[in-house]
mmCIF entry with sequence, helices, sheets and N, C-alpha, C, O atoms, coordinates in Angstrom:
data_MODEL
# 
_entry.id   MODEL 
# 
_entity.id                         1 
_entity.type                       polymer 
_entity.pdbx_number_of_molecules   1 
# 
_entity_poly.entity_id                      1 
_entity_poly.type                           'polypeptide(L)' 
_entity_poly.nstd_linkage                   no 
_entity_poly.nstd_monomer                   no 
_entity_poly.pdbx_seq_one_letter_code       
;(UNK)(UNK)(UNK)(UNK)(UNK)(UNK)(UNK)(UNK)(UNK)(UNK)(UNK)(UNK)(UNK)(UNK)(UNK)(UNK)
(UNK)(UNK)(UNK)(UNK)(UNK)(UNK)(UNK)(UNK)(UNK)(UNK)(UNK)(UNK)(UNK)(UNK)(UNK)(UNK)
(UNK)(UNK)(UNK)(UNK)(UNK)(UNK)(UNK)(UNK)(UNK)(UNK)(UNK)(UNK)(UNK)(UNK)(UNK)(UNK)
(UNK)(UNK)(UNK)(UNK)
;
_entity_poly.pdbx_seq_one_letter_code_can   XXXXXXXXXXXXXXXXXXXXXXXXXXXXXXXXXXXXXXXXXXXXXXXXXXXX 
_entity_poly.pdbx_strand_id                 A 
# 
loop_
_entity_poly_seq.entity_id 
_entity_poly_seq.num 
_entity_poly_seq.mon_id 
_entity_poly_seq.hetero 
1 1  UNK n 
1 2  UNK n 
1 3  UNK n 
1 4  UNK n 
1 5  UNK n 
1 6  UNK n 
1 7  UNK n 
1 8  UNK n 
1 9  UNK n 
1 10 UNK n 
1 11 UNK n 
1 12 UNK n 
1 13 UNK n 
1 14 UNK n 
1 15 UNK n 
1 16 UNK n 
1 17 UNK n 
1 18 UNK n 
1 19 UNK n 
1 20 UNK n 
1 21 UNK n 
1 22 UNK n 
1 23 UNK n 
1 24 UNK n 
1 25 UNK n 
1 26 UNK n 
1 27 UNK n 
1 28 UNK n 
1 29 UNK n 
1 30 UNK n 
1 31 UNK n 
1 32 UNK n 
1 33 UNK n 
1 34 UNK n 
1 35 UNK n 
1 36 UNK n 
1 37 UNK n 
1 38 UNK n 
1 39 UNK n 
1 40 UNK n 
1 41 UNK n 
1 42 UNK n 
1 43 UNK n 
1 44 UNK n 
1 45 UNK n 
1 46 UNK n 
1 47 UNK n 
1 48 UNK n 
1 49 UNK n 
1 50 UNK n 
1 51 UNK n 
1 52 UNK n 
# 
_struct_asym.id          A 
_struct_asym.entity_id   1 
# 
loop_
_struct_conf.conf_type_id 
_struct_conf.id 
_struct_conf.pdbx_PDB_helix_id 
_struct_conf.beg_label_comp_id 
_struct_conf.beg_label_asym_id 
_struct_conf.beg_label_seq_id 
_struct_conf.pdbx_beg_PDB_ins_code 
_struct_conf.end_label_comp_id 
_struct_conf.end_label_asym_id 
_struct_conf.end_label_seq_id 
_struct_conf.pdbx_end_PDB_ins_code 
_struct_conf.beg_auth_comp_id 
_struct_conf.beg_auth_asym_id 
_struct_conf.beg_auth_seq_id 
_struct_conf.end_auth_comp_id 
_struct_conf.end_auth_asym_id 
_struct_conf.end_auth_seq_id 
_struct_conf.pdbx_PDB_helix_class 
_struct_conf.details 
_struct_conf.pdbx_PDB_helix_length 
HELX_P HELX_P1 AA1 UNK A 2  ? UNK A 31 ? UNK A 2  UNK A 31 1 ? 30 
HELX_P HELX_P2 AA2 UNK A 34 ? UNK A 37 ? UNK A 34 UNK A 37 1 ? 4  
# 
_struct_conf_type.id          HELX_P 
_struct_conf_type.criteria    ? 
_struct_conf_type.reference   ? 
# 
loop_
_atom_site.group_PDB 
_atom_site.id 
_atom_site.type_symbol 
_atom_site.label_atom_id 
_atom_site.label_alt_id 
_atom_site.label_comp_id 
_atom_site.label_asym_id 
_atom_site.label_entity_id 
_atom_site.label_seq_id 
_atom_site.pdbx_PDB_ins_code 
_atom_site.Cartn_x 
_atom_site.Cartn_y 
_atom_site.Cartn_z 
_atom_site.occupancy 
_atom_site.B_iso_or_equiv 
_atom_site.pdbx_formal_charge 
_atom_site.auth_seq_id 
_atom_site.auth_comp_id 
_atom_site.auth_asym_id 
_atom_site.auth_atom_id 
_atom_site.pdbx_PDB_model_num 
ATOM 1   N N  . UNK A 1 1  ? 6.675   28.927  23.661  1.00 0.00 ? 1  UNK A N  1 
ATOM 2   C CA . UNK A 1 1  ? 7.687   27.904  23.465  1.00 0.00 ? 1  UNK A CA 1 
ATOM 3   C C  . UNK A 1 1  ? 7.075   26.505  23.552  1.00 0.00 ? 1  UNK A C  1 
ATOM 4   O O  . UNK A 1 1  ? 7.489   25.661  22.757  1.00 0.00 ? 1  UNK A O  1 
ATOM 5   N N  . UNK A 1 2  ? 6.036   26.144  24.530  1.00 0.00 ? 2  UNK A N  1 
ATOM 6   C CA . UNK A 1 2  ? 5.639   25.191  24.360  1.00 0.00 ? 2  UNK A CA 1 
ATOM 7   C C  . UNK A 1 2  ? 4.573   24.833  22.956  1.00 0.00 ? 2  UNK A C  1 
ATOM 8   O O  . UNK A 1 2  ? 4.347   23.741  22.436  1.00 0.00 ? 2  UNK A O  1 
ATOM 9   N N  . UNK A 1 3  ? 4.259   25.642  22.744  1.00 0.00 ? 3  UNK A N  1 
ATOM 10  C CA . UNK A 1 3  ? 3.183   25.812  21.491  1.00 0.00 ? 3  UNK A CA 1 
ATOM 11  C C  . UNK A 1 3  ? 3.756   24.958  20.686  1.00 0.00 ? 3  UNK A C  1 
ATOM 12  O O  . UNK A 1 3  ? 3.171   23.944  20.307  1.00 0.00 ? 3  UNK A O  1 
ATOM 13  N N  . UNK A 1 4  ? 5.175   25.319  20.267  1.00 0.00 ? 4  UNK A N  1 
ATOM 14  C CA . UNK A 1 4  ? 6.202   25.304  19.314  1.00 0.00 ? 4  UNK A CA 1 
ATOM 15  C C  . UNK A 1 4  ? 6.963   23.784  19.328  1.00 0.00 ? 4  UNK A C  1 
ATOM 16  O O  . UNK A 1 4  ? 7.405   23.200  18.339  1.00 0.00 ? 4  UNK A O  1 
ATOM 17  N N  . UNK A 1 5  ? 6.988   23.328  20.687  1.00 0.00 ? 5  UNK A N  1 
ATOM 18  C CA . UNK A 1 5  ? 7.238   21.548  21.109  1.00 0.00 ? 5  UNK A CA 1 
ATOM 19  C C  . UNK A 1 5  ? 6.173   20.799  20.599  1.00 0.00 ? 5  UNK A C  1 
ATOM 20  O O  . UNK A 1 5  ? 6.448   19.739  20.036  1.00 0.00 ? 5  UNK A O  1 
ATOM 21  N N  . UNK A 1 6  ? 4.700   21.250  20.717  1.00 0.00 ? 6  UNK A N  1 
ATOM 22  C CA . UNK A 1 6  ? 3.467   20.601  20.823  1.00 0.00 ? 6  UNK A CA 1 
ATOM 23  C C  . UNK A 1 6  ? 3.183   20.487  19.227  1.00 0.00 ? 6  UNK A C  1 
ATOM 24  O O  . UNK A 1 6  ? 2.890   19.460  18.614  1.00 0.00 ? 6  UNK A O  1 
ATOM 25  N N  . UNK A 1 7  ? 3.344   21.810  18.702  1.00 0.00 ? 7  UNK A N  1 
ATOM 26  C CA . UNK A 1 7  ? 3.523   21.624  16.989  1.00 0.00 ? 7  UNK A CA 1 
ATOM 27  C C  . UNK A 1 7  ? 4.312   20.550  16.128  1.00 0.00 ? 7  UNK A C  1 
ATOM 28  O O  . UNK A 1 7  ? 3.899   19.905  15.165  1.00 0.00 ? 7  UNK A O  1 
ATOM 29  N N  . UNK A 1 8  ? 5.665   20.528  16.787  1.00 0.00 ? 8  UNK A N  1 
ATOM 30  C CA . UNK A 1 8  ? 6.499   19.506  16.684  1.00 0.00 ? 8  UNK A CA 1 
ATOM 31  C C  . UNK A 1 8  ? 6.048   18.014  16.515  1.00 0.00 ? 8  UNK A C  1 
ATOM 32  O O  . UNK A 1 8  ? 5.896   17.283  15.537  1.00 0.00 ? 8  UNK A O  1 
ATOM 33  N N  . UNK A 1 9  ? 5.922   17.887  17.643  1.00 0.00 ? 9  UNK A N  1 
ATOM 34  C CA . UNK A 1 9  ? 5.293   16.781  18.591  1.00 0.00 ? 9  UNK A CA 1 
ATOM 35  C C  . UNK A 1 9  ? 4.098   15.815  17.507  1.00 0.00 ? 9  UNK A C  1 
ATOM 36  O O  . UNK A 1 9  ? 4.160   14.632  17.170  1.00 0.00 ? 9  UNK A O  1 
ATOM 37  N N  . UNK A 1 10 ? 2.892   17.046  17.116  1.00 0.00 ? 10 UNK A N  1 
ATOM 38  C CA . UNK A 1 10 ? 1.988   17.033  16.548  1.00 0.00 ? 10 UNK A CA 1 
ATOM 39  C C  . UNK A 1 10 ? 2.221   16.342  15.279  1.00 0.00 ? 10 UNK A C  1 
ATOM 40  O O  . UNK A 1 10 ? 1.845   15.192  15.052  1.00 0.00 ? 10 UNK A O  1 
ATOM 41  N N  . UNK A 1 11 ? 2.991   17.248  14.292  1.00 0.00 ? 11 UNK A N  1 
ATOM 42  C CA . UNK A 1 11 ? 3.490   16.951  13.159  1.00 0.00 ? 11 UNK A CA 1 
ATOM 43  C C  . UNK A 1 11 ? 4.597   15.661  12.978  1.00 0.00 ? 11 UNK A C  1 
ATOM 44  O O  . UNK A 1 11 ? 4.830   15.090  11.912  1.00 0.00 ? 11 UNK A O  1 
ATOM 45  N N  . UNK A 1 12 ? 5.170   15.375  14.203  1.00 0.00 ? 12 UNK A N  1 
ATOM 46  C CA . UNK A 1 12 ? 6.531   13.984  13.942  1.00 0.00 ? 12 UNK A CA 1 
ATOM 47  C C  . UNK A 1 12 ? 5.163   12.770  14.102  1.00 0.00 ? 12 UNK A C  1 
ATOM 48  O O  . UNK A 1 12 ? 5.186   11.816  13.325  1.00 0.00 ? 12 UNK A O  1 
ATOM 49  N N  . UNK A 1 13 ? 3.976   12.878  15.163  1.00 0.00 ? 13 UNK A N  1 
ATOM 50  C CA . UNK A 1 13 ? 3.018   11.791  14.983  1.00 0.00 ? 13 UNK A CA 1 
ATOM 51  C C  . UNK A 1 13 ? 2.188   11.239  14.120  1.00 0.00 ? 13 UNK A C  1 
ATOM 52  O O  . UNK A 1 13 ? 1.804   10.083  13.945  1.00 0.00 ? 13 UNK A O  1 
ATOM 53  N N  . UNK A 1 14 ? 1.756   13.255  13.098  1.00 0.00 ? 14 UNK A N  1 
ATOM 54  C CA . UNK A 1 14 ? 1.267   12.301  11.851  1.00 0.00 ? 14 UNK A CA 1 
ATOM 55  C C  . UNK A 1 14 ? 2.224   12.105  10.804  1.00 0.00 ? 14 UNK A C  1 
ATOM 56  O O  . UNK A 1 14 ? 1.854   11.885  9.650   1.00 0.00 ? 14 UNK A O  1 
ATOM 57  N N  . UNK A 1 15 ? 3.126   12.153  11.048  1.00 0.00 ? 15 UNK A N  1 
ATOM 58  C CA . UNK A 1 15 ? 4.507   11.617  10.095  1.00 0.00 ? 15 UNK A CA 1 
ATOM 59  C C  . UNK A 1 15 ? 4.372   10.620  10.102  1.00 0.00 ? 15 UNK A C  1 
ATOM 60  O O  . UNK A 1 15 ? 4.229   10.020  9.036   1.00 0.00 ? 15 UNK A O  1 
ATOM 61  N N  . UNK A 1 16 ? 4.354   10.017  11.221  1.00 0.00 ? 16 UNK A N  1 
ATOM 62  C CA . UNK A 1 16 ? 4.440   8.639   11.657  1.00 0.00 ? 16 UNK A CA 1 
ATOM 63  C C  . UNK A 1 16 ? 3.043   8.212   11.024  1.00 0.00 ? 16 UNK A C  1 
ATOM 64  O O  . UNK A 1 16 ? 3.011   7.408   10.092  1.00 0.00 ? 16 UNK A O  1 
ATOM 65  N N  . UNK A 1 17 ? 2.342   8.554   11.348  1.00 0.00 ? 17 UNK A N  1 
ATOM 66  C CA . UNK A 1 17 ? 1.031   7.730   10.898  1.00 0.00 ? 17 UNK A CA 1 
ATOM 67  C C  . UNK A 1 17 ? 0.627   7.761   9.183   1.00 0.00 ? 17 UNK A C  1 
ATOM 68  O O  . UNK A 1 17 ? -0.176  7.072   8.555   1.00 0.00 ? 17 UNK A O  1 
ATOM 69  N N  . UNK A 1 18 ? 1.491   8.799   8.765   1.00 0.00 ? 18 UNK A N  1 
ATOM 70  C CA . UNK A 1 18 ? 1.208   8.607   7.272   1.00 0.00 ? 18 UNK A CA 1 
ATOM 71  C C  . UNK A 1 18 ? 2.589   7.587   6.485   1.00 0.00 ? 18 UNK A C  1 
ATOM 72  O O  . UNK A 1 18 ? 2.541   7.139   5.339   1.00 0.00 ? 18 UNK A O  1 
ATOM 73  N N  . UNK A 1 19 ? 3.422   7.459   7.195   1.00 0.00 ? 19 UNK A N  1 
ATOM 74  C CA . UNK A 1 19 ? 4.316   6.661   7.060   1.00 0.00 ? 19 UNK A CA 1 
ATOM 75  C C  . UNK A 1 19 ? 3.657   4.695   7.374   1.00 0.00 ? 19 UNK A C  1 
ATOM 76  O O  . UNK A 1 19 ? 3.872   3.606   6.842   1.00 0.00 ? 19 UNK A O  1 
ATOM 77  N N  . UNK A 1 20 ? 2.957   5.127   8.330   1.00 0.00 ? 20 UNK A N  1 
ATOM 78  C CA . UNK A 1 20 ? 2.428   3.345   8.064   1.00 0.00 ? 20 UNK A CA 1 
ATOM 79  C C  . UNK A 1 20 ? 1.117   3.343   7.258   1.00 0.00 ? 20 UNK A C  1 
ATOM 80  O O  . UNK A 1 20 ? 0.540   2.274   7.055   1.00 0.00 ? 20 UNK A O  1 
ATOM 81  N N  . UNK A 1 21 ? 0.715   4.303   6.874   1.00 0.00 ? 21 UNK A N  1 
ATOM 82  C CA . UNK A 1 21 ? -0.500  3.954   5.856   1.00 0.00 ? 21 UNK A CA 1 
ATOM 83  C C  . UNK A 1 21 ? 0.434   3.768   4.249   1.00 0.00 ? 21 UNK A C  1 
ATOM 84  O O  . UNK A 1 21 ? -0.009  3.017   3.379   1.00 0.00 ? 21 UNK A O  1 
ATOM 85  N N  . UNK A 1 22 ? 1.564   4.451   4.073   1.00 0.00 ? 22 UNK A N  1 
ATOM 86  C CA . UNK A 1 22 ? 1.979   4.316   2.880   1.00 0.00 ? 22 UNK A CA 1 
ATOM 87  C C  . UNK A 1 22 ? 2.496   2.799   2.882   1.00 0.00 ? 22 UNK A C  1 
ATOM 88  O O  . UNK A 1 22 ? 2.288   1.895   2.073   1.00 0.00 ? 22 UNK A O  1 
ATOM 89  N N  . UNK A 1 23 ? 3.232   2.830   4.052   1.00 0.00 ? 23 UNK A N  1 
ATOM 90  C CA . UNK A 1 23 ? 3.616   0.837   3.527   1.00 0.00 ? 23 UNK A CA 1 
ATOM 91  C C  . UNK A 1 23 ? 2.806   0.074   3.544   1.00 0.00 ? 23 UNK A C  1 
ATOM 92  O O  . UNK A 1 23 ? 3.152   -1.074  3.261   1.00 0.00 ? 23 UNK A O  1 
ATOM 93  N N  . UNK A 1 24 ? 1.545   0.293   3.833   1.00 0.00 ? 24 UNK A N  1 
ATOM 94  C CA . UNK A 1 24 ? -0.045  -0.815  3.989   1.00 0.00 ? 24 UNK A CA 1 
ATOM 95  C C  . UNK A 1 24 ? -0.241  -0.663  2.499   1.00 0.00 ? 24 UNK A C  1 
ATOM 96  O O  . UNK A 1 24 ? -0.201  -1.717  1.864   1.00 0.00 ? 24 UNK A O  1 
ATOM 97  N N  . UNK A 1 25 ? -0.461  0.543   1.770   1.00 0.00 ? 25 UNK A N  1 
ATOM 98  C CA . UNK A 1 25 ? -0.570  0.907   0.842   1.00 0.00 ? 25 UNK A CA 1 
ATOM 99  C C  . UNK A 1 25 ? 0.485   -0.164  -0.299  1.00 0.00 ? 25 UNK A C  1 
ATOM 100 O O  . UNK A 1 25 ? 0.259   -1.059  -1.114  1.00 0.00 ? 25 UNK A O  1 
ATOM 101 N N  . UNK A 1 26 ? 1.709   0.564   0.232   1.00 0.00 ? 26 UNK A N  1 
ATOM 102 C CA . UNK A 1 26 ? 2.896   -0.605  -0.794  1.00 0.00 ? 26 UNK A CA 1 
ATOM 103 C C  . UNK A 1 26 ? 2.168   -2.144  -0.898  1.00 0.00 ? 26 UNK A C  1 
ATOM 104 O O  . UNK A 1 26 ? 1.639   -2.800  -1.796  1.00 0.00 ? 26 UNK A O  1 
ATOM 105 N N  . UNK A 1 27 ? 2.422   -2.309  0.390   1.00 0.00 ? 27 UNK A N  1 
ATOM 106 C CA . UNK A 1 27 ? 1.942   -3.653  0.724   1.00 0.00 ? 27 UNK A CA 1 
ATOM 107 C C  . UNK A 1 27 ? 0.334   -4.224  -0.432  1.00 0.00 ? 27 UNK A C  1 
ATOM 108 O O  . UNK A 1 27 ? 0.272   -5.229  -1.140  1.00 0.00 ? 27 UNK A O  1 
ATOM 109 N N  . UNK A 1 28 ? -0.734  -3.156  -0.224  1.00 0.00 ? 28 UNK A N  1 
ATOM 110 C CA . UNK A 1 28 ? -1.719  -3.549  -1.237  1.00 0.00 ? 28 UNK A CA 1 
ATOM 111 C C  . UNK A 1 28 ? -1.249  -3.757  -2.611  1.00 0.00 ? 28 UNK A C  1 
ATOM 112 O O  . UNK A 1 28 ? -1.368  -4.875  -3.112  1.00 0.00 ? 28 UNK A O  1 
ATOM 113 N N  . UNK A 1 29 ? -0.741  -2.811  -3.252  1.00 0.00 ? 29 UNK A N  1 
ATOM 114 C CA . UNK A 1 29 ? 0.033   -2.724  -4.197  1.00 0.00 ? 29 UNK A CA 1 
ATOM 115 C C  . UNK A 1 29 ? 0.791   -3.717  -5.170  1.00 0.00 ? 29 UNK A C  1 
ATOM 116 O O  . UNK A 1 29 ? 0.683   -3.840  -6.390  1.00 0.00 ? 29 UNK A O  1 
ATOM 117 N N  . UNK A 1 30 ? 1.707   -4.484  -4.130  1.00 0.00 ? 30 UNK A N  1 
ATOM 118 C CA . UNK A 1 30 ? 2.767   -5.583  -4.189  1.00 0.00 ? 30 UNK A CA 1 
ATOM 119 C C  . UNK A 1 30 ? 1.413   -6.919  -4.474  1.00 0.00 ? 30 UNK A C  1 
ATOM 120 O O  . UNK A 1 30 ? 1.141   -7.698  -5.387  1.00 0.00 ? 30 UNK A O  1 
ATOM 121 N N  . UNK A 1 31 ? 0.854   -6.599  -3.128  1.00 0.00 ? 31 UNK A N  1 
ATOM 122 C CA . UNK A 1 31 ? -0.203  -8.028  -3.744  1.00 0.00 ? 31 UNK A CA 1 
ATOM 123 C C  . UNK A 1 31 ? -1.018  -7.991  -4.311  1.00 0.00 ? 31 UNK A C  1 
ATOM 124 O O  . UNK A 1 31 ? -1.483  -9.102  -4.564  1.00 0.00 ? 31 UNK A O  1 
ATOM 125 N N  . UNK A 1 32 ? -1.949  -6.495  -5.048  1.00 0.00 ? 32 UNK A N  1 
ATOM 126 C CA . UNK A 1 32 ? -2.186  -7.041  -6.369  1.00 0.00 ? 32 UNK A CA 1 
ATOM 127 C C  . UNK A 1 32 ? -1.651  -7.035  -7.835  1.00 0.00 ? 32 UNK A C  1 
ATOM 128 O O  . UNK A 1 32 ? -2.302  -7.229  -8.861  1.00 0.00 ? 32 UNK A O  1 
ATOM 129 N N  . UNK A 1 33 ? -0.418  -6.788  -7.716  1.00 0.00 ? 33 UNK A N  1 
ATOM 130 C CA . UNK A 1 33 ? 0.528   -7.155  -8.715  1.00 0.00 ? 33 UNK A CA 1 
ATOM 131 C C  . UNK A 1 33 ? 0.728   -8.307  -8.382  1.00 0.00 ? 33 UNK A C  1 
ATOM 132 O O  . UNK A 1 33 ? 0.552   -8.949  -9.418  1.00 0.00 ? 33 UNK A O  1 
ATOM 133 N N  . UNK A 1 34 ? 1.002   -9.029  -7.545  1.00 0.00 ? 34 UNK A N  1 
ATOM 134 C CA . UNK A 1 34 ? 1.164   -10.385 -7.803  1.00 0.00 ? 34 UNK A CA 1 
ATOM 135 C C  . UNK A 1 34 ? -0.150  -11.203 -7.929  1.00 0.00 ? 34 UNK A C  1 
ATOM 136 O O  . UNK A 1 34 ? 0.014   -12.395 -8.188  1.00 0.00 ? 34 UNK A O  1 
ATOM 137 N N  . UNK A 1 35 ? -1.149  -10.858 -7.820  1.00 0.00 ? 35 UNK A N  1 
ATOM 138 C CA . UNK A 1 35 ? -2.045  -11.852 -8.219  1.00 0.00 ? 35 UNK A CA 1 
ATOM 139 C C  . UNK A 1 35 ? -2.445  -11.352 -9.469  1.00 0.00 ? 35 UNK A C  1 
ATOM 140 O O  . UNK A 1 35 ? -3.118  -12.110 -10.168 1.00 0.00 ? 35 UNK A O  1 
ATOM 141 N N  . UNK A 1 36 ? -2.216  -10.418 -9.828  1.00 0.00 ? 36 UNK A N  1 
ATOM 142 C CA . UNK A 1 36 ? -2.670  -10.088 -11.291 1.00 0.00 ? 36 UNK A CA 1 
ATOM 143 C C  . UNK A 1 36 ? -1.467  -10.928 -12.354 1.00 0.00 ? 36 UNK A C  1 
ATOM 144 O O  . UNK A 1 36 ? -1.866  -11.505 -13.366 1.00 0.00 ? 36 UNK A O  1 
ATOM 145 N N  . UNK A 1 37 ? -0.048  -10.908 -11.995 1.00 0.00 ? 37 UNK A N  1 
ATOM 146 C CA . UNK A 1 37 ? 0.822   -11.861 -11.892 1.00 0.00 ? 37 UNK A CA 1 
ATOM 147 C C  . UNK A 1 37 ? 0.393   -13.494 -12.207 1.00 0.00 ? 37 UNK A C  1 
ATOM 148 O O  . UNK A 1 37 ? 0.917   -14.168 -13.094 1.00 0.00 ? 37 UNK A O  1 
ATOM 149 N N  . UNK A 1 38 ? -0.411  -13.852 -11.510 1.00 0.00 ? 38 UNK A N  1 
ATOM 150 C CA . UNK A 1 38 ? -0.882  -15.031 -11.530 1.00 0.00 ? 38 UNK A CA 1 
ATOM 151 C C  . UNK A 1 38 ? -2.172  -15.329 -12.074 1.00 0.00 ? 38 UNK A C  1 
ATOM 152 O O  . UNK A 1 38 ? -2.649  -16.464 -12.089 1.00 0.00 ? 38 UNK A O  1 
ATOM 153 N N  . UNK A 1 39 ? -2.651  -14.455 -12.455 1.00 0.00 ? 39 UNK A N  1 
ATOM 154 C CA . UNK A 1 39 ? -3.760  -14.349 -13.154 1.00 0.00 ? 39 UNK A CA 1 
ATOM 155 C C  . UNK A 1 39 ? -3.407  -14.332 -14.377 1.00 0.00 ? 39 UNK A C  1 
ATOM 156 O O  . UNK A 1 39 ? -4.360  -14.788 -15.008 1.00 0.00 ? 39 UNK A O  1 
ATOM 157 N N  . UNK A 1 40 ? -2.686  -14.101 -14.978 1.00 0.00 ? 40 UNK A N  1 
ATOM 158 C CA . UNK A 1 40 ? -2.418  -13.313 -16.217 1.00 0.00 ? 40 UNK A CA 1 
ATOM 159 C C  . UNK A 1 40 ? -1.333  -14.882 -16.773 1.00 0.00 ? 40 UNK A C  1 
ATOM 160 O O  . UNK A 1 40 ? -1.141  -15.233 -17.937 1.00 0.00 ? 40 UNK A O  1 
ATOM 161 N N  . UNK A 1 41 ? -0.914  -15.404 -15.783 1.00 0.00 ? 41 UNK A N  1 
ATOM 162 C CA . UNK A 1 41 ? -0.065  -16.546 -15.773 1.00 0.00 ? 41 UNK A CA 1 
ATOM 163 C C  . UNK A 1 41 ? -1.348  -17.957 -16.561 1.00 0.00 ? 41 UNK A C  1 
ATOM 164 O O  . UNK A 1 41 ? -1.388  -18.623 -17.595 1.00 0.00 ? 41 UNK A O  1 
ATOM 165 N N  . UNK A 1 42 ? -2.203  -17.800 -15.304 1.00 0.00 ? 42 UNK A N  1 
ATOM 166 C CA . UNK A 1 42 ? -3.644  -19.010 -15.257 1.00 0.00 ? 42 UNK A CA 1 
ATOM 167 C C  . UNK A 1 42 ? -4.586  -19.082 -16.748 1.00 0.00 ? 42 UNK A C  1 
ATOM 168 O O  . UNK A 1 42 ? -5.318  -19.937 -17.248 1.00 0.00 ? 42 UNK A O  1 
ATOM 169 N N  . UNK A 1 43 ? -4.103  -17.599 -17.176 1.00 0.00 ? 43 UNK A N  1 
ATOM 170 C CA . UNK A 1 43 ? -5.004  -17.226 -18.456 1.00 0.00 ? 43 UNK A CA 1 
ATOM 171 C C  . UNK A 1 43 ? -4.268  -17.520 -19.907 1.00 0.00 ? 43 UNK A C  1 
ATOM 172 O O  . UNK A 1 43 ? -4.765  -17.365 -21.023 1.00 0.00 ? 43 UNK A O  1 
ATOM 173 N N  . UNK A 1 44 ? -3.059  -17.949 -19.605 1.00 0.00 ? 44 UNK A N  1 
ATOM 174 C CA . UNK A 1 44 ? -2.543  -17.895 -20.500 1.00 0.00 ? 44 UNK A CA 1 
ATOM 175 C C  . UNK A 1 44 ? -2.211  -19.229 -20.783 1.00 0.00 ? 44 UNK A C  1 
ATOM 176 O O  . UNK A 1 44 ? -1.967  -19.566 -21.941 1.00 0.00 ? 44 UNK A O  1 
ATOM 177 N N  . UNK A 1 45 ? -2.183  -19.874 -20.025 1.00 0.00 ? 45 UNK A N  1 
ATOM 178 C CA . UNK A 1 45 ? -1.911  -21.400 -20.012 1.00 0.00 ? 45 UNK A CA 1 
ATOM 179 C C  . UNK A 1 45 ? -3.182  -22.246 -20.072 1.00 0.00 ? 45 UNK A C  1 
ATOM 180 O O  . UNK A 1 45 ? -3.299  -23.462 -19.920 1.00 0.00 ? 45 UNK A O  1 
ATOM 181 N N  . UNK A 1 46 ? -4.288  -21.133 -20.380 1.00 0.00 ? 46 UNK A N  1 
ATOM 182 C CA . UNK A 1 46 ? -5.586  -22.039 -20.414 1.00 0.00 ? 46 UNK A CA 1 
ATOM 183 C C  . UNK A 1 46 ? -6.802  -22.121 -19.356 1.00 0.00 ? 46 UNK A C  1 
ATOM 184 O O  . UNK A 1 46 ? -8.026  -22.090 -19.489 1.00 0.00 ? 46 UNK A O  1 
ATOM 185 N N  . UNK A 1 47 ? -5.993  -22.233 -18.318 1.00 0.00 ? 47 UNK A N  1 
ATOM 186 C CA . UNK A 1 47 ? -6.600  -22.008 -16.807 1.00 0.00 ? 47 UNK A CA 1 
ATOM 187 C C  . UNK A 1 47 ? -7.859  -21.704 -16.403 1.00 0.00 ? 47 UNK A C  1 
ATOM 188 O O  . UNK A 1 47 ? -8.735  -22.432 -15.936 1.00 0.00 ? 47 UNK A O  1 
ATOM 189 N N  . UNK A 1 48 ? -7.843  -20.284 -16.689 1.00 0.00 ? 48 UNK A N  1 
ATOM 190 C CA . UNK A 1 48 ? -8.950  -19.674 -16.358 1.00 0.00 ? 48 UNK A CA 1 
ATOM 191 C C  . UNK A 1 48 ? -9.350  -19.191 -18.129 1.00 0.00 ? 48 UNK A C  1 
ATOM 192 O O  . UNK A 1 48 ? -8.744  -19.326 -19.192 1.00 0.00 ? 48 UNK A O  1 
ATOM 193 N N  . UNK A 1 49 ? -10.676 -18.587 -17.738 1.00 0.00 ? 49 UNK A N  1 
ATOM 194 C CA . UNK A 1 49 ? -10.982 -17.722 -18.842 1.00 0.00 ? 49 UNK A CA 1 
ATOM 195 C C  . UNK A 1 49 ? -10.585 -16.335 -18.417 1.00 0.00 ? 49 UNK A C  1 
ATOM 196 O O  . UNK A 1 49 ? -10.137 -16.126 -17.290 1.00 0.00 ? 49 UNK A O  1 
ATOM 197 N N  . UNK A 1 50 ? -10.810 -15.015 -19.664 1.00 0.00 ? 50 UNK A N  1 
ATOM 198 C CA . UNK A 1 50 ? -9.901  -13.254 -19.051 1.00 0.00 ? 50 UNK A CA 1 
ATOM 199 C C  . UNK A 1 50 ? -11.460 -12.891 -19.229 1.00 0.00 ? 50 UNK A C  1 
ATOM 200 O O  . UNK A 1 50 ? -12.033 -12.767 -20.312 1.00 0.00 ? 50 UNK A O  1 
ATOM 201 N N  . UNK A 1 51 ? -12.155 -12.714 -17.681 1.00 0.00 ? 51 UNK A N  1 
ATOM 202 C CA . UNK A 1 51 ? -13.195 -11.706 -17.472 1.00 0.00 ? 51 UNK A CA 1 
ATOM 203 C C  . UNK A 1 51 ? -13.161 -10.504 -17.476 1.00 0.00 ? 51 UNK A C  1 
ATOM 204 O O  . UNK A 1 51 ? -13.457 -10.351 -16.292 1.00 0.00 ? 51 UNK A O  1 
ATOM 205 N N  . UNK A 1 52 ? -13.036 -9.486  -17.860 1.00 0.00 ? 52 UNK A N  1 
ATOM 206 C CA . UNK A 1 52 ? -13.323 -8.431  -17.877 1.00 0.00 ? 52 UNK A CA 1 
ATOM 207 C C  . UNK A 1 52 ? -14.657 -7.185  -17.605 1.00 0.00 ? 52 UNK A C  1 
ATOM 208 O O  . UNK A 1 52 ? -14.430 -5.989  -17.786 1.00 0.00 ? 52 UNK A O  1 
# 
């Protein structure tokens, strides 16, 4: 029975821990869409040159 708490236990922590790597993740995500956002903005108006 305790096996069966500890399994629990086990599995709700890396829940948790894969739950804050996915919003770090979002989070990367969000900001490089927005600087690609602004890149794509800078390049078009002259700004920059499109390196590739």
């Amino acid at each position: 029975m305790i096996t069966a708490f500890q399994e629990v236990e086990d599995n709700l922590s890396t829940l948790r821990i894969l739950s804050q790597e996915l919003q770090q993740q979002n989070a990367t995500v969000e900001s490089s869409q927005e600087y690609l956002t602004l890149a794509e903005a800078r390049h078009q108006s002259g700004l920059d040159i499109y390196l590739m």
